[in-house]
N, CA, C and O atoms as CSV, one atom per row, in Angstrom:
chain,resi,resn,atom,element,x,y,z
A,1,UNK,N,N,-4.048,-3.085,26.901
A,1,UNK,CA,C,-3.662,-4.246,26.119
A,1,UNK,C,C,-3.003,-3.782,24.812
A,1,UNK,O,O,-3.557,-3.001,24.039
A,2,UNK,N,N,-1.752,-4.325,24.608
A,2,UNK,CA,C,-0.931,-3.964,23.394
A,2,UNK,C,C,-1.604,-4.726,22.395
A,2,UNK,O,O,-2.203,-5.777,22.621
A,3,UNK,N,N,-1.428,-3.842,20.632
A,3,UNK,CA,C,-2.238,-4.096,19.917
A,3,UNK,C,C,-1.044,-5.344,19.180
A,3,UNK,O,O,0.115,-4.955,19.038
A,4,UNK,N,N,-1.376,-6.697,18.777
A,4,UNK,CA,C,-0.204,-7.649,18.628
A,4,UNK,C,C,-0.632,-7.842,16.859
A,4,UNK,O,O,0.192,-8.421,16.151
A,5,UNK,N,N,-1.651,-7.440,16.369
A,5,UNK,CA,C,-1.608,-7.425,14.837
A,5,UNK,C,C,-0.510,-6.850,14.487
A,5,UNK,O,O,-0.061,-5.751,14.813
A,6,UNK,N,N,0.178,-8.190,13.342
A,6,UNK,CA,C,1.012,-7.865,12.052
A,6,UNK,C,C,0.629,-6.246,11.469
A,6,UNK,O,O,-0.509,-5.780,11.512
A,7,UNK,N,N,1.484,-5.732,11.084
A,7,UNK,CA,C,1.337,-4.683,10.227
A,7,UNK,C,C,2.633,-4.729,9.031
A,7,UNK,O,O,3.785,-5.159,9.074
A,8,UNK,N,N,1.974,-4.193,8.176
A,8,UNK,CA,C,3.205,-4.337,7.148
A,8,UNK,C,C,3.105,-2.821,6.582
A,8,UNK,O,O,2.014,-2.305,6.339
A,9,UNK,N,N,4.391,-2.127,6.387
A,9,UNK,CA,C,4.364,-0.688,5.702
A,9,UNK,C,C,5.130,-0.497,4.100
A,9,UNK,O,O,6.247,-0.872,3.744
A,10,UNK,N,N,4.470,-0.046,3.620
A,10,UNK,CA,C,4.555,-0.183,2.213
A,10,UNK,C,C,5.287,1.470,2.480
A,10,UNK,O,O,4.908,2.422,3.163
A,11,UNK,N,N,6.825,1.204,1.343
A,11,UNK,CA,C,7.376,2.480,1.057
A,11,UNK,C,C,7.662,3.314,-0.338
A,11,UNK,O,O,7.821,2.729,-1.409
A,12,UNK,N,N,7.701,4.471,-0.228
A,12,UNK,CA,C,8.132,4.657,-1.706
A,12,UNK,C,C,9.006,5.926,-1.222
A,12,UNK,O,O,8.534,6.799,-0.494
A,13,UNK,N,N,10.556,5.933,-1.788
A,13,UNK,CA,C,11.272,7.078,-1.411
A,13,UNK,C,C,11.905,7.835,-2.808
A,13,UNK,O,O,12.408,7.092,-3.650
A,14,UNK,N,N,11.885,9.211,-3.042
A,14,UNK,CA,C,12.042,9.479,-4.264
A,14,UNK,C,C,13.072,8.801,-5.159
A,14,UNK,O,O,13.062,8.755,-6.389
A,15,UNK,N,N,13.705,8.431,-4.558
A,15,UNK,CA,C,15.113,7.863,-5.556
A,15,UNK,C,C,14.448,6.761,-6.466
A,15,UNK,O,O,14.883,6.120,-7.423
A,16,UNK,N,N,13.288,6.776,-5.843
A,16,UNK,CA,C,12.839,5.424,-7.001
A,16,UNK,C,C,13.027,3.699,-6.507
A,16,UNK,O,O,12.955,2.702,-7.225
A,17,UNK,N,N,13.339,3.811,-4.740
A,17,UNK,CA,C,13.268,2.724,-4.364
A,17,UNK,C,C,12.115,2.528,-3.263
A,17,UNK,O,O,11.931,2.938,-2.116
A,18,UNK,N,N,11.243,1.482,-4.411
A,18,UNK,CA,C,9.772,0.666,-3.507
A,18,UNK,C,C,10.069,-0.260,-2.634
A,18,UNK,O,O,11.070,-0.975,-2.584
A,19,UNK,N,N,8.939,-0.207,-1.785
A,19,UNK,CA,C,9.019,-1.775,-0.861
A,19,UNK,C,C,8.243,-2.023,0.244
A,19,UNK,O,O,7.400,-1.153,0.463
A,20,UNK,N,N,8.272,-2.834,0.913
A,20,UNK,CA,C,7.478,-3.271,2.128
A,20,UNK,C,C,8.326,-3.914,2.767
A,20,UNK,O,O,9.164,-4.744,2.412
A,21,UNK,N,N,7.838,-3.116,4.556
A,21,UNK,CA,C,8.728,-3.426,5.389
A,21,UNK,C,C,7.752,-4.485,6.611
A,21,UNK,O,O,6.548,-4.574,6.851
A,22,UNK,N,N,8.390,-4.838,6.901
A,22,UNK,CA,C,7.819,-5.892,8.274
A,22,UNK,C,C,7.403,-5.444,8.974
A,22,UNK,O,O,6.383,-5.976,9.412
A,23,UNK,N,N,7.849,-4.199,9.578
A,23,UNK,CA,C,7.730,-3.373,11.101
A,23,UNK,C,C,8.318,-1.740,10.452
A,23,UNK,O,O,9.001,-1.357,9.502
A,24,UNK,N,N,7.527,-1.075,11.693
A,24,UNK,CA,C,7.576,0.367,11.285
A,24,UNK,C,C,9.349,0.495,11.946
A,24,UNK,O,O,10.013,1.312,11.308
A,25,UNK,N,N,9.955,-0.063,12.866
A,25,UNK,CA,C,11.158,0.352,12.862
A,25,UNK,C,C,11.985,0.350,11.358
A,25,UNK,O,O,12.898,1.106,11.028
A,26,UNK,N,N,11.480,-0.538,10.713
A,26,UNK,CA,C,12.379,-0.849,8.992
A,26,UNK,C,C,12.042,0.045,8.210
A,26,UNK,O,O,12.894,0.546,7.475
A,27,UNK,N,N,10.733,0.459,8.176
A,27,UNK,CA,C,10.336,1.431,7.349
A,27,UNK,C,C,10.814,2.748,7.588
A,27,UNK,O,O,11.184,3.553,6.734
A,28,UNK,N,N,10.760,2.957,9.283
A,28,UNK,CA,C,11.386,4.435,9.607
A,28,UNK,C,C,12.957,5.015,9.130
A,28,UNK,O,O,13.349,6.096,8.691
A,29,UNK,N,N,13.673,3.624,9.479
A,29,UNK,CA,C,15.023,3.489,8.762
A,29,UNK,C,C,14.973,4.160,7.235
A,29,UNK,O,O,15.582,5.212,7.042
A,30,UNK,N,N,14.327,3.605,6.298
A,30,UNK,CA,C,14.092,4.269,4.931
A,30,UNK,C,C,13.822,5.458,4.845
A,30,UNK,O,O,14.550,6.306,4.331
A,31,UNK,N,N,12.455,5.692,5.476
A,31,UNK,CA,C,11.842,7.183,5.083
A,31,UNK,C,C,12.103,8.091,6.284
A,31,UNK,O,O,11.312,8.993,6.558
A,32,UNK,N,N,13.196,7.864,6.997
A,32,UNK,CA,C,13.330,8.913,7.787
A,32,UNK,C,C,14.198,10.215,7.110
A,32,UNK,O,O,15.058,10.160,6.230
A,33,UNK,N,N,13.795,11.120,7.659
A,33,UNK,CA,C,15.035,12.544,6.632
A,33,UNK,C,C,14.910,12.492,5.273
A,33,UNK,O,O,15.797,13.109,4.682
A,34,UNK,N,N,13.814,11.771,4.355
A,34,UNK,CA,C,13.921,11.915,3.365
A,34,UNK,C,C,12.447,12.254,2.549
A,34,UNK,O,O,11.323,11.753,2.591
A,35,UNK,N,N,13.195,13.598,1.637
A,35,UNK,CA,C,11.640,14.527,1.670
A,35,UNK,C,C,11.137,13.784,0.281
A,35,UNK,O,O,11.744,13.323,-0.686
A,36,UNK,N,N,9.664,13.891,0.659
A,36,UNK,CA,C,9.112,13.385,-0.216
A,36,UNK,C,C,8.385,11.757,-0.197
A,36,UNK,O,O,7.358,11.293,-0.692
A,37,UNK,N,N,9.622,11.123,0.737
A,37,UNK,CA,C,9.156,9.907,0.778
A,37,UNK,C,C,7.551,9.748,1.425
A,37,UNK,O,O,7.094,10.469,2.312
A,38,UNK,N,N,6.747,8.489,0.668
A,38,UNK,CA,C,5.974,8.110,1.275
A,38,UNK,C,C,5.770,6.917,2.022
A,38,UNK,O,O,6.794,6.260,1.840
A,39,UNK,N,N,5.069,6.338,2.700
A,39,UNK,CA,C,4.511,5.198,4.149
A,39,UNK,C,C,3.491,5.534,4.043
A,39,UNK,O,O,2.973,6.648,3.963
A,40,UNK,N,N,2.758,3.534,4.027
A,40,UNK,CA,C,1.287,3.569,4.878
A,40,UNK,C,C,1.383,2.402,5.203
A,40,UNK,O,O,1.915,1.542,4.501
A,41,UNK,N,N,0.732,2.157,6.641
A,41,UNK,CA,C,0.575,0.942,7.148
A,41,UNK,C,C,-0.678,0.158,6.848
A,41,UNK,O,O,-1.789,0.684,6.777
A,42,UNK,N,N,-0.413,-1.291,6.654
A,42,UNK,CA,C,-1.428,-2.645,5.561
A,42,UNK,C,C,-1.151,-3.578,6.671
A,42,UNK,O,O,-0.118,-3.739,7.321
A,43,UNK,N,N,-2.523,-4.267,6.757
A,43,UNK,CA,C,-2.931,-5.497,7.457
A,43,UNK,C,C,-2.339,-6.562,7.036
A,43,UNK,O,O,-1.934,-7.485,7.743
A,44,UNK,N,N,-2.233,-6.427,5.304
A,44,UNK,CA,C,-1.347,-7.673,4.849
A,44,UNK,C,C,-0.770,-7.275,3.541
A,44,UNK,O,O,-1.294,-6.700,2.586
A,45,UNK,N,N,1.132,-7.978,3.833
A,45,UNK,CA,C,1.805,-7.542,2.361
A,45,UNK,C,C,1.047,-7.089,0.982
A,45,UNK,O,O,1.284,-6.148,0.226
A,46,UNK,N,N,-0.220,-8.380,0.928
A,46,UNK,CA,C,-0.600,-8.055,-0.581
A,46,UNK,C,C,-0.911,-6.411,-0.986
A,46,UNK,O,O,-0.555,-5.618,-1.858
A,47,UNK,N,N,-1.737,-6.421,0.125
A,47,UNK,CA,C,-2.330,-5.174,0.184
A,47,UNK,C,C,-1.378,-4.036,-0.285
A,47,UNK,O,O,-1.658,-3.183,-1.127
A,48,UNK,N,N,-0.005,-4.184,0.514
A,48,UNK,CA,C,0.831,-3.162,0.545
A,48,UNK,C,C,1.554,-2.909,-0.855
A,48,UNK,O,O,1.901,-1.814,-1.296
A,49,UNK,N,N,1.702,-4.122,-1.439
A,49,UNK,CA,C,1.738,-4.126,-2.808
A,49,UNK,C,C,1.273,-3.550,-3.893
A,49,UNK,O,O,1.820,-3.031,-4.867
A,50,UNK,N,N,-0.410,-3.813,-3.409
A,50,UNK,CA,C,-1.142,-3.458,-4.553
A,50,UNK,C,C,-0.958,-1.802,-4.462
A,50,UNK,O,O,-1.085,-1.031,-5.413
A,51,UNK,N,N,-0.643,-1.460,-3.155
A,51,UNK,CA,C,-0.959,0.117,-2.971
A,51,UNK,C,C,0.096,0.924,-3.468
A,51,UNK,O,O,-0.033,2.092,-3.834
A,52,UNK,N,N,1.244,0.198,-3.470
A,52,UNK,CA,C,2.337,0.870,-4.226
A,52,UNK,C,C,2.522,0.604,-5.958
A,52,UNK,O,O,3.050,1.293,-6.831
A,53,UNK,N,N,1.683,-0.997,-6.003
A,53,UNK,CA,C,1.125,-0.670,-7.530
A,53,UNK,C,C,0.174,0.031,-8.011
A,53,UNK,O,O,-0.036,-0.140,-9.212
A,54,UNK,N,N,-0.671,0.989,-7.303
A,54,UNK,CA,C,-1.400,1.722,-7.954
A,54,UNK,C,C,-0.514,3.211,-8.008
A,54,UNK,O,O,-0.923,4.119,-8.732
A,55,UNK,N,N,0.757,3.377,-7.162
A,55,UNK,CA,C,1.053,4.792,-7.392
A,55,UNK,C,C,1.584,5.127,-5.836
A,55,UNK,O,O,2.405,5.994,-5.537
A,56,UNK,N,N,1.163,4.564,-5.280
A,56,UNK,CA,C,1.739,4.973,-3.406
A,56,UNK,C,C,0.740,6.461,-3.214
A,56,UNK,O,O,0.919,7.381,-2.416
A,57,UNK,N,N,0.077,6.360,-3.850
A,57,UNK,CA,C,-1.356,7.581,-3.101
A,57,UNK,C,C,-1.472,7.708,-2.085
A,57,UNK,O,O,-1.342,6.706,-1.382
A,58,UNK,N,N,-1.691,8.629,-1.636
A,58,UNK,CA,C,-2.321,9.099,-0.001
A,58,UNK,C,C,-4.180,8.749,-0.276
A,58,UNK,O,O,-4.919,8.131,0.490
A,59,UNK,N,N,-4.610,9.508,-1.877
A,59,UNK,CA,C,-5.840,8.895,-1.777
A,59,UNK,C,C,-6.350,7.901,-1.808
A,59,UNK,O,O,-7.535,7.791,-1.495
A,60,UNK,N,N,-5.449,6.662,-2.279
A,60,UNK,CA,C,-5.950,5.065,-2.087
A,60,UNK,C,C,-5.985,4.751,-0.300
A,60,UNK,O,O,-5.078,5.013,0.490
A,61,UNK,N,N,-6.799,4.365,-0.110
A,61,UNK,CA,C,-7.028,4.322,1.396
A,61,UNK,C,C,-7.244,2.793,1.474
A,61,UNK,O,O,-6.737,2.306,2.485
A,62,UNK,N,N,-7.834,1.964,0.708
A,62,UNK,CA,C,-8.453,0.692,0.728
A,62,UNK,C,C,-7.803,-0.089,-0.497
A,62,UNK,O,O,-7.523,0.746,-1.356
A,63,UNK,N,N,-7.617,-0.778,-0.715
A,63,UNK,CA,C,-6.894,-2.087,-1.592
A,63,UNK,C,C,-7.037,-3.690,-1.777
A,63,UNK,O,O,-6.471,-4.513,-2.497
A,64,UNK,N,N,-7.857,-3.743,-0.986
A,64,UNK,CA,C,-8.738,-5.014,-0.772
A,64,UNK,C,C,-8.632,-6.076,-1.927
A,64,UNK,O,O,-8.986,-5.720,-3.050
A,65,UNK,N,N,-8.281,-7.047,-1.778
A,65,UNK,CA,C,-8.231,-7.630,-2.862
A,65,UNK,C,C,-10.029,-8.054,-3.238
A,65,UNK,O,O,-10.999,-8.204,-2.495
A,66,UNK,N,N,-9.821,-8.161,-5.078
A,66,UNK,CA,C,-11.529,-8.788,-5.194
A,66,UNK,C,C,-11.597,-9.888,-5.164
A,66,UNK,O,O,-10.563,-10.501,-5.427
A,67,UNK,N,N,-12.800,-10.644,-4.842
A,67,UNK,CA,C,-13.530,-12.413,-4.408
A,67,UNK,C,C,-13.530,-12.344,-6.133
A,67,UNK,O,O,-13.883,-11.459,-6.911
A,68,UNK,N,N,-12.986,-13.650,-6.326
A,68,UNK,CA,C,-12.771,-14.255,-7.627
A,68,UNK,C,C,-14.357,-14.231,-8.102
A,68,UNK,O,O,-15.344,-14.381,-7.382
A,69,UNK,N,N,-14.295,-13.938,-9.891
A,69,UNK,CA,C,-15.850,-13.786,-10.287
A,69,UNK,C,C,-15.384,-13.166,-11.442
A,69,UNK,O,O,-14.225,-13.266,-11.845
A,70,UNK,N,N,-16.646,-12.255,-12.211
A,70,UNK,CA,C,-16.984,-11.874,-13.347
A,70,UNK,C,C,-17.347,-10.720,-13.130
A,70,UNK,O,O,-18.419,-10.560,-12.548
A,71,UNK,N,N,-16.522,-9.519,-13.554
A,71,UNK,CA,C,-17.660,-8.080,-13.415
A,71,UNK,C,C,-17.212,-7.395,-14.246
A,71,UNK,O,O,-16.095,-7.250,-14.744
A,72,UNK,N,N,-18.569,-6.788,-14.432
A,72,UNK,CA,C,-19.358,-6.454,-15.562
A,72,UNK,C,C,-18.817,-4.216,-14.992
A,72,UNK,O,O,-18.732,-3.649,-13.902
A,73,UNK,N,N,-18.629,-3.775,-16.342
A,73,UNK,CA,C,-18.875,-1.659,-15.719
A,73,UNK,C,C,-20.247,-1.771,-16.504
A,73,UNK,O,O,-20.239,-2.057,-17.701
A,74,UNK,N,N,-21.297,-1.566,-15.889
A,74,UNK,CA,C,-22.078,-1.206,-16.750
A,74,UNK,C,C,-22.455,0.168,-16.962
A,74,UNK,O,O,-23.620,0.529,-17.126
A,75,UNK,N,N,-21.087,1.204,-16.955
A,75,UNK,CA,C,-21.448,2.594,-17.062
A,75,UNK,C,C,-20.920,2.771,-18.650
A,75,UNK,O,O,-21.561,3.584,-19.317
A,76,UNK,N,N,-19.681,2.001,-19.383
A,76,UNK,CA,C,-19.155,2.047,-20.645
A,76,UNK,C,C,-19.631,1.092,-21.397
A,76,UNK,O,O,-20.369,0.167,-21.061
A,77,UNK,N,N,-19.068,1.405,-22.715
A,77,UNK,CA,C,-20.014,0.638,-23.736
A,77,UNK,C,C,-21.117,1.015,-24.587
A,77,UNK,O,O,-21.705,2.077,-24.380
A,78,UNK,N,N,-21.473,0.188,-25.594
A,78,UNK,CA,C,-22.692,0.440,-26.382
A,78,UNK,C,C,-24.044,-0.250,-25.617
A,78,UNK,O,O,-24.076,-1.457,-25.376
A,79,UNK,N,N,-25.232,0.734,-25.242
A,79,UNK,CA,C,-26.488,0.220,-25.188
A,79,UNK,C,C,-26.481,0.191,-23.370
A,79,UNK,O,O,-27.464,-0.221,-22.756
């Protein structure tokens, strides 16, 4: 059984042009032959977004957006 989930691939190629593609054929188009470039495949655009707003890391693996709320670091700060 073919896998029919959306995928969306988030790109970054050195020249300094970002983006997200629909399908890995669009993305391959970009980052093919070109060194340096990076790709990762996201369940959903936002995601792919956020991942190229943090930097296009290989170590960001997860990007999840957060459930609306209030949070607290309680590692900084006084007390």
């Amino acid at each position: 059984m073919k896998n029919t989930k959306k995928k969306y691939y988030a790109y970054a190629v050195p020249d300094g042009a970002l983006g997200v593609a629909d399908n890995w054929k669009q993305c391959e188009k970009i980052v093919s032959g070109r060194t340096g470039a990076k790709y990762h495949g996201f369940e959903s655009k936002e995601e792919a977004v956020r991942w190229l707003a943090l930097g296009a890391r290989y170590e960001v693996k997860h990007v999840k957006k957060l459930e609306p709320g209030i949070y607290f670091d309680a590692v900084t700060g006084r007390g």
